[in-house]
N, C-alpha and C positions, 0 to 999 in steps of 0.2 A: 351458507354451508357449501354449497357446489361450488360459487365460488372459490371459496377457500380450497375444496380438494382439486380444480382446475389451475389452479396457482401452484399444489402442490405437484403433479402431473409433473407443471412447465420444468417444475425446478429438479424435479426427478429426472425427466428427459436430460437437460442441461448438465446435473450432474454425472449423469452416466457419460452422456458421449464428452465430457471433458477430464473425467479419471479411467477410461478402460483400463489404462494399464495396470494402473495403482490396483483396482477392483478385480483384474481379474489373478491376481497376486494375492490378493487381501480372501478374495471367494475360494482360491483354492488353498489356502493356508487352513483356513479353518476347518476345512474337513477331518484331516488330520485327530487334531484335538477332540474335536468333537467327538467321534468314533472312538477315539481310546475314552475319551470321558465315560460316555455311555455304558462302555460295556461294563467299564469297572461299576458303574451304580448297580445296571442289571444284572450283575451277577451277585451281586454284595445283596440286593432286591430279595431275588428267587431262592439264596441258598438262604436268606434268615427266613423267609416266608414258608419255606417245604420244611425247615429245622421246626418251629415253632407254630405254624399253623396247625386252622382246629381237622384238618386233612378234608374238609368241604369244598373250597377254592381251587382247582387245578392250576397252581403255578405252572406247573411241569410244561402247559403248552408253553410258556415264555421258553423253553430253553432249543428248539429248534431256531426262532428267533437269534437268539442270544451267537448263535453258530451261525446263523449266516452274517449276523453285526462283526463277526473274525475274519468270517470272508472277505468283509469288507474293507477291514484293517490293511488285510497281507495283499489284497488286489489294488489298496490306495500306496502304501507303500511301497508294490513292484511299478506301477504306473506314474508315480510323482515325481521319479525322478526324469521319464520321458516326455513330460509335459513339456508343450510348446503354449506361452500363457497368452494364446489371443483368445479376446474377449466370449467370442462367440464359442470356441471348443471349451471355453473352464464353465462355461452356461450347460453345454451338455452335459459335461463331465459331472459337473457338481450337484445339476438335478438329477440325473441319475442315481447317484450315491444318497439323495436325500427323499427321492421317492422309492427306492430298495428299503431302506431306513423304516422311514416313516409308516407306507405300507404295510410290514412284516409287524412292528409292534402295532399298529391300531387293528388287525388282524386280533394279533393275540389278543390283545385288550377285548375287543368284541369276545370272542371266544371263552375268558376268561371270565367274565363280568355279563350274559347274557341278560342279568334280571336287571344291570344299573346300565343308563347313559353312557355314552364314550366320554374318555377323559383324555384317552391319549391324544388322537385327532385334532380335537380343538388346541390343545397347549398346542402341540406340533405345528399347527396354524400358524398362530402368535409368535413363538419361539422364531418359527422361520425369518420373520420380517424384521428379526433383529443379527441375523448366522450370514442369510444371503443378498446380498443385493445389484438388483438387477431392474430396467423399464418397467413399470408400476402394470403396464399392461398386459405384457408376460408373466407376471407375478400372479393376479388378476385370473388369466388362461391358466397357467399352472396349477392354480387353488382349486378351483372349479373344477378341470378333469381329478385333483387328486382325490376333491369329495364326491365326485358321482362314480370314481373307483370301488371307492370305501364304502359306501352307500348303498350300492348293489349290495356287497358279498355282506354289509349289517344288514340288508333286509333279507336273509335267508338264514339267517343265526338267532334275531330276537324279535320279540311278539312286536304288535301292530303299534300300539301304544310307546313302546321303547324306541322303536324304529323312530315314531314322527317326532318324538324329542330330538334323537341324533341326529335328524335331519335341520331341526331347528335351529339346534345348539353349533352344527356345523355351517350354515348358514350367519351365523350373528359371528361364529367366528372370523368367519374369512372377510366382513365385514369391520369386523373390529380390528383385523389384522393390517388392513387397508390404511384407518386412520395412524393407529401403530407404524404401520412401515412410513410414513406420511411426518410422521414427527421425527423417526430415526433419519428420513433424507432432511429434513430440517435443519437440525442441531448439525449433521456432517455437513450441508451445506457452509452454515454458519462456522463450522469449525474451518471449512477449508478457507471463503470468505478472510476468516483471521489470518491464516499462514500468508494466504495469499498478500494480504498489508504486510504482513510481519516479512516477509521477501522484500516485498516491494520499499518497505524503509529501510531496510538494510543495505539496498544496493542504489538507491537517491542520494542526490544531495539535499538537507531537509530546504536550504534557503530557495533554492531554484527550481528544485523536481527534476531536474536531470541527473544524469547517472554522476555518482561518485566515482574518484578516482580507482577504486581497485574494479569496481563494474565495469565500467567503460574498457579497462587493460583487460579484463577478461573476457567482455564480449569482443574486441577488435582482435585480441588472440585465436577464440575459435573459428572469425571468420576468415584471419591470414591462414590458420592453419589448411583451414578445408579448401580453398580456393584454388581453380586449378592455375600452372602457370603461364603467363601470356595475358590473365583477368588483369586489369588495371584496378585500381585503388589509388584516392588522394588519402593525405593526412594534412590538415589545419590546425595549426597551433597560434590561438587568439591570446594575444596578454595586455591587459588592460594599461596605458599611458599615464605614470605617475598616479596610481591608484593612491595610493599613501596620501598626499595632499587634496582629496577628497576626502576622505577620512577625517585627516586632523583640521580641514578649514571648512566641513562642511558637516562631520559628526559621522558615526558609523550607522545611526539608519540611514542617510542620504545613502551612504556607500550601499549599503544591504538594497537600496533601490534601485543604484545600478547595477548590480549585479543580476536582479530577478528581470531590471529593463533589458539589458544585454543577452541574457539565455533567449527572451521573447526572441529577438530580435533573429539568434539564430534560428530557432522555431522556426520563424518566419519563414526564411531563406534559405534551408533546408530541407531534405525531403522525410518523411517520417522512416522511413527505411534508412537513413542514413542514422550514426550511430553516433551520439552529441551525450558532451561529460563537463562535468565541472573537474577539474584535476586540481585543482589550488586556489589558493586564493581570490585571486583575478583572473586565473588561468582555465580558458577554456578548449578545448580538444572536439575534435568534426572527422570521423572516419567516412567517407565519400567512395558508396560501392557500384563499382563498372563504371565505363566509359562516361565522359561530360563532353558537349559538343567543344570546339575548340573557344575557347576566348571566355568558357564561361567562370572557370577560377576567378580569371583575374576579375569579371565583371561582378561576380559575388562579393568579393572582397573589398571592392569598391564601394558597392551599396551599403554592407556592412559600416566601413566606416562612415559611410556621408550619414548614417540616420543615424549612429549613438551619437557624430559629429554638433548634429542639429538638434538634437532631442533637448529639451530644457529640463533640469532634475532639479528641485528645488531651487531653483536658481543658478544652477551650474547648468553652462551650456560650455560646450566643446569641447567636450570630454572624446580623446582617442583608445586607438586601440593598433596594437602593433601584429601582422599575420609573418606567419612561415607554415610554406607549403610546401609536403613531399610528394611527387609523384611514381607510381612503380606498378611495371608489369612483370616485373621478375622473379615475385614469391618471398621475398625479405618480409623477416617477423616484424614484431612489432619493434622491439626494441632498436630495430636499423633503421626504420621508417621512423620512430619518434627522433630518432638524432641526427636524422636528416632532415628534419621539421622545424628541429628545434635550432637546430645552426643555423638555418634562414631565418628562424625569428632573429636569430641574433645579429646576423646583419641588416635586419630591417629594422630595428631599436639603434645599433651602431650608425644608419643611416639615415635618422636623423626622426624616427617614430612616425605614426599616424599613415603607415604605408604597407607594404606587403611584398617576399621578396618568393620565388618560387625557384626549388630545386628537385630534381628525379634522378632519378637510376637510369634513367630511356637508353 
């Protein structure tokens, strides 16, 4: 069991510091709602209760409550739209709003209900671990000061007896609350987990694992765009030597093997910062960010071809590959850099394949 909420912890942590922003979007969105929810039950609550009660039960104290849950409305409403949503000011902001809240009805509850246990408090507990989310250990601190708030002003309201129940009962909540929020980070874990695949297949290629063609033109676009000018950038355009007659003399899993040997291959020879795509078929793409010392192009390109050259693949050895390289410190998008990359493949397929031809902007 500790274990397991040590685990939980980790994953709490992790999820927090890798969604603030989503979260602190998501923590102040719900304010909102909630607050209009509330009031509408509370008032729908106190006016059938004061209509139809046996006039024993003082509603009425709910309705000072009830006026400052408006307060809260018109002061969320002039405040939301001045909101700056970094993580740490929607933390104040929102426990704020939900200890004013909270406080004011389990007040009234105590006050109302002298002779029964708190009901309000405990739900309020619970409820929270599913409204706000925040480090398990804030949450943890936040619980605790709000029941030894609560706590004080129940022990001067109900007998001795009634007291150590709501002490009880508030106790096993904020514990219960614990495993609660514990499972709510779980499942959001898990749900992010999924997008996160579900992103990630979308923008691979499935046979290779590197980026597919519209990925790759989208990440090489935001980083032409942002870069300032004078930054160098290569562009590699790899196209595989008579891919087709691997295919039909050797069957298309041979081929599918060289294609996932080939991506290895630029893995290899590559830096992980650098930005590698399958674009086609046999065709693969290498955006290459900032400066390479002089000669290293062309010596990349070299080793490229000498190991798919020598690699034996079912039987097939000496299988090439054709490069065109662009160079540019001048700020050209992508689409001037690709047809400058790609025109030197073409005269390195024109001259005679298995070789690499390099042109720039300089």
């Amino acid at each position: 069991m500790i274990e397991k909420l040590y685990e939980s912890y980790d994953d709490n942590n992790y999820y927090i510091d890798t969604n603030k922003k989503k979260l602190a979007h998501d923590n102040a969105g719900v304010i909102s709602g909630l607050l209009t929810f509330f009031a509408i039950v509370s008032i729908i609550f106190v006016a059938v209760a004061l209509a139809f009660g046996n006039g024993n039960t003082p509603f009425y104290v709910y309705l000072p409550a009830i006026a400052i849950l408006i307060f809260l409305i018109v002061l969320n409403n002039f405040l939301t739209p001045k909101l700056t949503y970094e993580f740490w000011k929607i933390r104040l902001y929102a426990l704020f709003f939900y200890s004013v809240l909270i406080l004011t009805f389990s007040i009234s509850d105590a006050n109302t209900f002298r002779q029964s246990r708190a009901v309000f408090f405990p739900v309020a507990m619970l409820m929270l671990s599913t409204l706000y989310m925040d480090y398990m250990w804030i949450m943890v601190i936040y619980k605790v000061a709000m029941a030894a708030v609560f706590l004080v002003y129940d022990y001067h309201v109900k007998a001795s007896d009634i007291f150590v129940n709501d002490v009880v009962t508030s106790v096993l909540s904020i514990i219960a609350s614990i495993f609660c929020y514990s499972a709510v980070i779980s499942m959001a874990l898990s749900r992010h987990e999924d997008s996160e695949q579900l992103v990630k297949k979308s923008q691979t290629d499935l046979l290779t694992g590197l980026l597919n063609k519209i990925s790759f033109e989208e990440k090489c676009t935001s980083y032409l765009e942002s870069r300032v000018i004078g930054a160098k950038c290569t562009m590699f355009i790899f196209d595989l030597d008579d891919f087709k007659d691997v295919n039909d003399k050797f069957g298309h899993q041979t081929g599918d093997k060289v294609l996932k040997l080939f991506s290895e291959i630029l893995r290899g020879y590559f830096h992980p910062d650098d930005i590698i795509g399958r674009v086609g078929g046999d065709e693969f793409m290498v955006l290459v960010l900032g400066d390479m010392p002089d000669g290293f192009a062309e010596r990349r390109c070299r080793s490229v071809i000498h190991e798919l050259k020598t690699t034996d693949i079912d039987g097939d050895k000496g299988i090439t590959c054709s490069i065109g390289i662009a160079e540019d410190t001048q700020g050209h998008n992508f689409e001037e850099l690709y047809k400058k990359a790609d025109g030197a493949l073409y005269k390195a397929k024109e001259g005679g394949k298995a070789r690499f031809i390099k042109d720039s902007f300089l």
